[in-house]
C-alpha positions in Angstrom: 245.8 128.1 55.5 243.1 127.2 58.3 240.2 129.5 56.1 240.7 132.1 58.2 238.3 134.6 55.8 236.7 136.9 58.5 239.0 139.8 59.1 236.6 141.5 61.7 239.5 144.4 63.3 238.7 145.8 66.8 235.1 147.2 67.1 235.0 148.5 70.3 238.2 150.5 69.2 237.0 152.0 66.0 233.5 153.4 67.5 235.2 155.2 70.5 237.5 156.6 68.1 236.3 160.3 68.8 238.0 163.7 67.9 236.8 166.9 69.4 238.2 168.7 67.4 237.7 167.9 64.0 233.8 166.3 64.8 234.8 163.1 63.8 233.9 159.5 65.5 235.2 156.1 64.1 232.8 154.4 61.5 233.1 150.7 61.6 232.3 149.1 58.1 232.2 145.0 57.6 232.4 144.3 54.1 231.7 140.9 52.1 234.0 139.6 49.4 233.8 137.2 46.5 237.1 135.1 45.9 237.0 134.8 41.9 239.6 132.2 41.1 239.7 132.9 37.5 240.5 136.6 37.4 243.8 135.2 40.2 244.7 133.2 37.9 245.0 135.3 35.1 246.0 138.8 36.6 248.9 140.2 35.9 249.3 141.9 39.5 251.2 138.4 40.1 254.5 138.6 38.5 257.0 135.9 38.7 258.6 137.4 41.4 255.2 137.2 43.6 254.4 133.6 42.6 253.7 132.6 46.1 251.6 134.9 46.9 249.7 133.7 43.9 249.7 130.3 45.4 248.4 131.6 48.5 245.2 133.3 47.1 244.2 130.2 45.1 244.1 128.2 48.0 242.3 130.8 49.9 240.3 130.8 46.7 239.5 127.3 47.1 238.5 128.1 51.1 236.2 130.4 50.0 234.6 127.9 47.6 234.0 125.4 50.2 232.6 128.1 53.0 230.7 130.9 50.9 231.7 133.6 53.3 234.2 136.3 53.3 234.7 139.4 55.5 236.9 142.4 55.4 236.5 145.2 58.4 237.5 149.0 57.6 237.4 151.7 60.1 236.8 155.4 58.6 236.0 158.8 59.4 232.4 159.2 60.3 232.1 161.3 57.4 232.5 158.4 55.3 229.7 157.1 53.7 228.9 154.0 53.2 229.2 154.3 49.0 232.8 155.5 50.2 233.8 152.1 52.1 232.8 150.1 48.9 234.9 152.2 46.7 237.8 151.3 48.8 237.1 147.4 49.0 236.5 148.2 45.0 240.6 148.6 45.5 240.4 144.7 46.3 239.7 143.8 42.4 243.3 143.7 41.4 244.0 141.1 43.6 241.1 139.1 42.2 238.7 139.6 45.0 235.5 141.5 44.6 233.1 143.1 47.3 229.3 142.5 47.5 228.1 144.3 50.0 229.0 146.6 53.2 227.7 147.2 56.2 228.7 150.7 58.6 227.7 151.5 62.2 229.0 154.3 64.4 229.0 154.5 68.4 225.9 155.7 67.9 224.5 153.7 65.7 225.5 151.0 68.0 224.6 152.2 71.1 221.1 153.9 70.5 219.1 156.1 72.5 215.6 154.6 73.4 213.0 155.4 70.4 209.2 155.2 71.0 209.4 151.3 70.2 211.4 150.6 73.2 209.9 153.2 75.1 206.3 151.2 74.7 208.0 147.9 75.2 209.1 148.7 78.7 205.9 150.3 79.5 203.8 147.2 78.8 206.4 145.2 80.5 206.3 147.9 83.7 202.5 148.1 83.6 202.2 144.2 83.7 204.9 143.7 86.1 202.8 146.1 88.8 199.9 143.5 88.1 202.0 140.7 89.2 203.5 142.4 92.1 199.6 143.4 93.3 198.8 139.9 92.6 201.5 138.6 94.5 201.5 141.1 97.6 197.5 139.9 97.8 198.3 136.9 97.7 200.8 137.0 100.6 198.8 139.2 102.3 195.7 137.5 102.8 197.6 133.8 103.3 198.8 135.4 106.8 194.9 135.7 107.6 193.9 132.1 107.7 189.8 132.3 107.6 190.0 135.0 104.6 188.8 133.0 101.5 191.0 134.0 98.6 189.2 134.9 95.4 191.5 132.5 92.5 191.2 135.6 90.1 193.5 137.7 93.0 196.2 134.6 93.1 196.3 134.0 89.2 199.7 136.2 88.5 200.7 135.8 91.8 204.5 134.4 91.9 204.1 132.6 95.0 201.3 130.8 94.6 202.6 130.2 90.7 206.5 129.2 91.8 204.7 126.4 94.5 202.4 125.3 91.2 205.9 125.1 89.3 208.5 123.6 91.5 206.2 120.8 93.0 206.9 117.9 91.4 204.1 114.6 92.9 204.6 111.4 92.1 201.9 110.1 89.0 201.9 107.3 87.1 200.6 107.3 83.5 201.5 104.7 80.9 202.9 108.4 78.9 205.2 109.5 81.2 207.9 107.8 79.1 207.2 111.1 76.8 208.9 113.6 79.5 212.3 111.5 78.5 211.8 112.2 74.9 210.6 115.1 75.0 213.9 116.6 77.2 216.2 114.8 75.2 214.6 116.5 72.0 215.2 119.6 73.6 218.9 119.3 74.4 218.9 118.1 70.6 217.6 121.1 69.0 219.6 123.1 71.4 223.2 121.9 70.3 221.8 121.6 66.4 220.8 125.4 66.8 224.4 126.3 68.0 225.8 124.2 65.7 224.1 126.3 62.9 225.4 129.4 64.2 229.1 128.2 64.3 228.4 127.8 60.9 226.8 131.3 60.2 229.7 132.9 62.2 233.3 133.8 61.6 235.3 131.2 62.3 239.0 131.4 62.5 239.8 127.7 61.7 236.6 126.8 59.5 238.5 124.4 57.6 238.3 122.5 60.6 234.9 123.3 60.5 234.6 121.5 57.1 236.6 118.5 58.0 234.0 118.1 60.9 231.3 117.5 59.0 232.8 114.9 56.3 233.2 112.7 59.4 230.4 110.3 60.2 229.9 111.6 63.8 229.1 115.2 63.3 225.8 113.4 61.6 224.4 113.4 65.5 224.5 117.7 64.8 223.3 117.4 61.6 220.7 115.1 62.2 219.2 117.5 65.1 216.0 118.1 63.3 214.7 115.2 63.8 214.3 116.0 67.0 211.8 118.8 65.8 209.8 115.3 64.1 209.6 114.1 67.5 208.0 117.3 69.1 205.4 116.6 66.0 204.4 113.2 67.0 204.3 113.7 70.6 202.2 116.3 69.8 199.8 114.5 67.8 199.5 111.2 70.1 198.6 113.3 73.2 196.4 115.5 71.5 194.0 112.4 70.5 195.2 110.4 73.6 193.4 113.4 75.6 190.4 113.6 73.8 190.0 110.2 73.6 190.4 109.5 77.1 188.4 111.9 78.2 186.0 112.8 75.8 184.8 109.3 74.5 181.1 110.4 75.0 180.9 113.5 74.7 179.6 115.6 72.0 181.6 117.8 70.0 179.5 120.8 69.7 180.9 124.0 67.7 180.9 125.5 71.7 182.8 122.5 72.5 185.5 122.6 69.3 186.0 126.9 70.3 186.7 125.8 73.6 190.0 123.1 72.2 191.0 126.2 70.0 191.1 128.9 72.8 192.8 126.7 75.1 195.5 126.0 73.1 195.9 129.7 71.8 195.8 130.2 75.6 198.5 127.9 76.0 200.8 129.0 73.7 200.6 132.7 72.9 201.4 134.8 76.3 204.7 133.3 76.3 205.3 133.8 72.1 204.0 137.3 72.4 206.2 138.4 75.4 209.4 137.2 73.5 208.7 139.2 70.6 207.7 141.9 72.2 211.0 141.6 74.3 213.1 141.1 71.3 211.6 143.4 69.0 211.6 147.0 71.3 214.8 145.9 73.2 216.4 143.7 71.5 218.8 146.3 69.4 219.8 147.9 73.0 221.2 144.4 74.3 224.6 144.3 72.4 226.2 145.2 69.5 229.0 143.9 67.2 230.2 143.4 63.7 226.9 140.9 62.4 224.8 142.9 64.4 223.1 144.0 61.4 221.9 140.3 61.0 219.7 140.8 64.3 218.6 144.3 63.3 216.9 142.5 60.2 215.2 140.2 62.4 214.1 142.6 64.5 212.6 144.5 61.9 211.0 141.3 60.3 209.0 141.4 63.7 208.2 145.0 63.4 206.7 144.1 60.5 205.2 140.7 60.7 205.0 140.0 64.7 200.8 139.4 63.7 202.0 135.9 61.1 203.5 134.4 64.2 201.0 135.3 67.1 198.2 134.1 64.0 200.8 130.9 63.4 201.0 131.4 59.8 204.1 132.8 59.4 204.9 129.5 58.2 202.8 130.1 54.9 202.7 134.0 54.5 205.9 136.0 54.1 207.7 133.1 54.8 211.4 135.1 54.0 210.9 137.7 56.2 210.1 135.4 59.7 209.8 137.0 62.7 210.6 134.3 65.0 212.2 131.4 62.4 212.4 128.8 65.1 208.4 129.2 66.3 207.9 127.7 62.7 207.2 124.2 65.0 204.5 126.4 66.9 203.0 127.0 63.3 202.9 123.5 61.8 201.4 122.1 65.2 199.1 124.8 65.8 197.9 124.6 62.0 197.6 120.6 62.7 195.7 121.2 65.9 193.1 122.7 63.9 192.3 119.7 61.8 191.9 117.2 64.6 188.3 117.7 65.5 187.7 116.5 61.9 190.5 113.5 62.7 188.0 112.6 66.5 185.1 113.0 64.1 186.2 110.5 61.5 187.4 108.2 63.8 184.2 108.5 65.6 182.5 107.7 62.5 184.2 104.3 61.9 188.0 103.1 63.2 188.8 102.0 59.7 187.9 105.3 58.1 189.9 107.7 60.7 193.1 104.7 59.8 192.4 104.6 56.2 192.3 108.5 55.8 195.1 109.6 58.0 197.5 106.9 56.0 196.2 108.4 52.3 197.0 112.2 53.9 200.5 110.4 55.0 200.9 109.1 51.3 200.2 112.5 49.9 202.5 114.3 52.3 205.1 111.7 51.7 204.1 112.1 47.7 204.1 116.2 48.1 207.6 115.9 49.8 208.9 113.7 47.3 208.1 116.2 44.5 209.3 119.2 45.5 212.5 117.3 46.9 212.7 116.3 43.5 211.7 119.5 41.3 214.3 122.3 43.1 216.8 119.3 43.2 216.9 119.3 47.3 219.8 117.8 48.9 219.3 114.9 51.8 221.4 116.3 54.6 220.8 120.1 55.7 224.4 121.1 56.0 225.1 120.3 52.3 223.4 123.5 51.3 225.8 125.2 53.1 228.6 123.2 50.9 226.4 123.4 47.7 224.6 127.0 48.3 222.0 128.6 49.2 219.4 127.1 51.5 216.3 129.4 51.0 214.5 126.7 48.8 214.8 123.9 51.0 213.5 126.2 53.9 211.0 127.8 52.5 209.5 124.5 50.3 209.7 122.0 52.5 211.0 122.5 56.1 208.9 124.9 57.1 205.6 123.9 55.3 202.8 121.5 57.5 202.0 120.1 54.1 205.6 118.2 54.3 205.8 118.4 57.8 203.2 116.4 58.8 203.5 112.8 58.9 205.0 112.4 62.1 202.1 114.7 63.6 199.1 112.2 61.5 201.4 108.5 62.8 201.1 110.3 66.5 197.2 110.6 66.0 197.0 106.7 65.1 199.2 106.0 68.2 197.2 108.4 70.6 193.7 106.8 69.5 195.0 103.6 69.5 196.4 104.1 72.9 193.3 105.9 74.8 190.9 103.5 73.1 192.5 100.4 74.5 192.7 98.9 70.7 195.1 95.8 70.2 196.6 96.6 74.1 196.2 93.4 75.1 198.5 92.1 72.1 201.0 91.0 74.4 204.7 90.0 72.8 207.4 87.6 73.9 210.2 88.3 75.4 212.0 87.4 71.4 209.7 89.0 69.4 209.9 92.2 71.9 213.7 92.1 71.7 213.7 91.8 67.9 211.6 95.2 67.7 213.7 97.1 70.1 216.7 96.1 68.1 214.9 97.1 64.8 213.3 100.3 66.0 217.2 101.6 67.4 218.7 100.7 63.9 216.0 102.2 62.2 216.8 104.8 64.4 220.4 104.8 64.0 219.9 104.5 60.0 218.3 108.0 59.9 220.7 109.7 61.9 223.6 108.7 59.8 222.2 107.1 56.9 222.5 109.6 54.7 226.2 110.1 55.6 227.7 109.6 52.0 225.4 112.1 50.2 226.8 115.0 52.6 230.6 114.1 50.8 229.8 112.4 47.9 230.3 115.3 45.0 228.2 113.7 42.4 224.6 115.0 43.2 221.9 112.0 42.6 218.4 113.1 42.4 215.8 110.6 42.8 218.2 109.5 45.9 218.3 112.5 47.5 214.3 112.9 47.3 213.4 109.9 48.0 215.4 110.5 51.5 213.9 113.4 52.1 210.2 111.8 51.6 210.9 108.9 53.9 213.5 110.2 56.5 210.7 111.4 58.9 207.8 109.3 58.7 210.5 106.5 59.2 212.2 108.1 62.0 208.3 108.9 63.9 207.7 104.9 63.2 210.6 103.6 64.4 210.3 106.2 68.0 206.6 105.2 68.0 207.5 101.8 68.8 209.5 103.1 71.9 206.6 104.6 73.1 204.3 101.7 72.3 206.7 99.6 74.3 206.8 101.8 77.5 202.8 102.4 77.6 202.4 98.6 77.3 204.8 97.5 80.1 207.5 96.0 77.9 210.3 98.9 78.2 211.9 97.5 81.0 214.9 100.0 82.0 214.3 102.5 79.6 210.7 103.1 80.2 212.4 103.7 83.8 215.0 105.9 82.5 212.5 107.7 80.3 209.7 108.2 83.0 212.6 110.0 85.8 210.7 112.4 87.6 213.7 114.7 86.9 212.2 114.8 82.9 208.5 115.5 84.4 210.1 118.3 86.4 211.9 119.9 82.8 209.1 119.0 80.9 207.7 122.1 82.9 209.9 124.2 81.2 209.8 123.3 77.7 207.8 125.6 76.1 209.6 128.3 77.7 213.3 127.4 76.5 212.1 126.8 73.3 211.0 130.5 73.1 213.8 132.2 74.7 216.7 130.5 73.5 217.0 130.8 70.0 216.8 134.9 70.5 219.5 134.5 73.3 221.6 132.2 71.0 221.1 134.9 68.5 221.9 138.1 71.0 224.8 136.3 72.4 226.7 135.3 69.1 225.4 138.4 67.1 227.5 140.4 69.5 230.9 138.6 69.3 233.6 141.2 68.0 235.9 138.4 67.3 236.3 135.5 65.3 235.0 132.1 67.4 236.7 128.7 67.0 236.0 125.8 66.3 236.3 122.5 68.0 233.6 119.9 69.2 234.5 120.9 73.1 233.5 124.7 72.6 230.3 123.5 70.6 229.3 121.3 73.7 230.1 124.1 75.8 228.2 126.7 74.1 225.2 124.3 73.8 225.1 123.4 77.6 225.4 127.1 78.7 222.6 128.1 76.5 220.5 125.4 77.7 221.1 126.8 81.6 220.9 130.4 80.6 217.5 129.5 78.8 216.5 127.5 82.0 217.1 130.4 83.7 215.3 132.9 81.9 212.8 130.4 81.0 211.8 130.5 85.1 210.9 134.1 84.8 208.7 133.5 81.8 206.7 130.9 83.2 206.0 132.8 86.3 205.4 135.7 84.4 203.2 134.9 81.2 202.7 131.4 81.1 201.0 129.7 84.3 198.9 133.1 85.0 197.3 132.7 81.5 196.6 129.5 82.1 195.2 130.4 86.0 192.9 133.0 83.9 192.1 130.5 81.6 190.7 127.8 84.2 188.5 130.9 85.8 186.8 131.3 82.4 186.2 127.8 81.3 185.7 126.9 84.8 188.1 123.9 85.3 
């Protein structure tokens, strides 16, 4: 009665079945069912005398209309193959049920002996790891001699001097450091949206609860968790003009010049990208196993086969089903908008009005492009209704992955960032009243977009131009309404929250955010992948889940900063010499 629809057995129990004997091991075999409510209602299996239990497989009927998702577990003789499982679930059509698809695993299967993939993986790893202790041991070594001079290219994957570089924390003042704030508490956002998401790829034992939750207004703060994805966007775009702008007024950008703002940020990014799919994708299959571990399998061999889309950031745009990393699809959109802003400092070099007036018409025909497709594959508003209404592919793959739609946040930042390093219209100074009035009507705006869009999640009618029109306007709205927050702080009028934004506690996790983006999506994934039970629901265990992957990623997110982010970025210092 709760939707209970994910009968997973015992796992564990049905591989380490094992008969000498007779050479037969335990086959476990997950299998997915269809609830047809028609062929319930008119089969004859349900006799007057088993009217109730007719009464029970409607409703379950109707369960299984509202969550998509039904699981049946066998365990069989090894010899089984998997053509043989499905002929038994095919037993399931007198009851009105019918099955789509199975999936079997043995101990083996489960438990795999290293192939060459792994065995390559670790190698790399070892072979850089001896690096790192060489560097490190040098580095220790030659500190105990005070008058030896230490060469920087000796120190550069050395953890010591890379952990002192990491943990110290000095004091600075910059009229941005209300952006460590927002950028943490974008973090912990995407962080409970992501574990929200997998509760509701998972088996859940009471997902009827899990449906109730989201027809009330609150569970919008969940669903709404992409915007803090938008905010990542703009962030990105104000510092990367604020920079340039600051520092780079005079200077001329030569071709030399323009190769040097690519490599860096290729620098910057990729070592730590690489090393977590080359983690995941050779060792990945050895940490765990479970009933949907075939779900990480096929990500795993996505990256076999696609690892070079997301180390080139275009995985995004090119085989854009088959994602090796799904959640690095920020890394492409910003990296793809990196690329234009040399011609975004060149047209504002040019003339102020032209680098305003053309970043506005490419937000109109983003907003525009949005609109469209929104409209054309009939889009809904709020994410989580594609899980009510079906399938999500489209909206992925046409609009929340593409820069084309993604990018109005990213082009309102780059206004923002010259406006800011330029000194324009800074010494507009507002009154206490007319300051007030904008902080109230940037945190509705704010509030607006979060839960705006509450109705269209329960309403059953569908409305088109509605829904489209959301999705246009949603983000650019939401990037407007947070730029004024950040216009406030950098021009002294955000009082206690420029305070509470500017804690040196967020400049000390700002350190890490790269990092935990990278790693905890793939530990999410490894963690829930391997449950061998149904999980439940409840608001409590969703708040749990999300703040033990956020210290389990802080954790691992150390190791990968010591390890392939700061020495890049030592090396890369030595070659540009910074």
């Amino acid at each position: 009665m709760s939707y209970n629809l994910g009968e997973l057995g015992n796992f564990e129990q049905c591989i380490e079945i094992n008969s000498i004997n007779d050479h037969i091991i335990g086959k476990y075999c997950l299998g997915h069912v269809i609830f047809n409510r028609s062929l319930i209602e008119n089969n004859r299996i349900y006799s007057r005398d088993h009217i109730y239990l007719k009464n029970i497989m409607l409703h379950v009927a109707d369960g299984y209309n509202k969550t998509k998702r039904c699981s049946w577990a066998l365990c069989l003789p090894s010899n089984c193959s998997d053509n043989d499982a499905e002929k038994i679930l095919e037993g399931l059509d007198t009851l009105g049920l019918t099955s789509t698809s199975v999936t079997c695993q043995t101990f083996i299967e489960s438990y795999p002996k290293l192939d060459t993939d792994a065995i390559i993986g670790i190698t790399i790893l070892c072979l850089y790891m001896l690096i790192v202790i060489t560097s490190t041991a040098i580095d220790l070594g030659l500190r105990s001699k005070r008058k030896v001079m230490i060469h920087p290219i000796f120190v550069s994957f050395s953890i010591y001097t890379n952990g002192k570089i990491l943990f110290d924390v000095p004091k600075r003042t910059s009229k941005l450091s209300c952006l460590d704030g927002l950028r943490f508490i974008s973090m912990l956002w995407i962080i409970f949206k992501h574990v929200y998401m997998v509760y509701q790829e998972m088996t859940i034992i009471n997902f009827k609860n899990f449906i109730e939750f989201t027809e009330v207004i609150y569970s919008m703060l969940l669903i709404r968790g992409t915007l803090a994805c938008d905010t990542f966007l703009l962030i990105g775009g104000i510092l990367v003009t604020y920079v340039f702008f600051d520092k780079n007024m005079k200077s001329k950008m030569t071709f030399i010049e323009i190769m040097k703002h690519y490599l860096h940020r290729y620098i910057r990014l990729t070592p730590a990208l690489a090393a977590s799919i080359l983690v995941f994708t050779t060792l990945g299959k050895y940490m765990g196993s479970g009933p949907h571990w075939s779900i990480l399998l096929a990500n795993i061999k996505n990256c076999r086969n696609y690892w070079w889309s997301s180390i080139l950031y275009v995985q995004n745009q090119v085989n854009v089903e088959e994602m090796c990393t799904v959640h690095t699809w920020y890394l492409d959109v910003d990296m793809q908008l990196y690329i234009l802003s040399p011609i975004i400092f060149w047209l504002f070099r040019l003339s102020y009005k032209i680098g305003i007036g053309t970043i506005i018409t490419l937000i109109i025909l983003s907003i525009t492009l949005s609109f469209t497709r929104a409209y054309i594959y009939e889009m809904s508003a709020v994410e989580t209704a594609y899980f009510i209404r079906g399938s999500a592919t489209t909206y992925l793959n046409e609009f929340y992955y593409k820069t084309e739609t993604r990018a109005t946040p990213w082009f309102i930042g780059t206004i923002l960032g010259y406006i800011l390093a330029t000194k324009k219209h800074l010494h507009v100074k507002l009154s206490g009243i007319y300051s007030l009035i904008l902080w109230l009507l940037s945190l509705i705006i704010i509030v607006v977009c979060i839960f705006g869009d509450y109705n269209s999640l329960r309403r059953a009618e569908y409305r088109r131009f509605e829904n489209a029109l959301s999705i246009a306007l949603l983000k650019p709205t939401f990037a407007v309404a947070v730029c004024w927050i950040i216009w406030a702080c950098a021009t002294e009028q955000g009082s206690f929250i420029n305070q509470f934004l500017s804690l040196r506690l967020f400049q000390f996790m700002n350190k890490f955010s790269l990092s935990i983006y990278l790693v905890h999506r793939p530990l999410l994934q490894l963690i829930f992948s391997a449950s061998k039970s149904p999980i439940y629901f409840s608001v409590f265990n969703i708040a749990y889940d999300s703040w033990g992957i956020m210290l389990l990623s802080f954790g691992l997110s150390i190791i990968w900063i010591l390890l392939f982010e700061y020495p890049m970025l030592s090396m890369e210092k030595l070659i540009f010499k910074k």
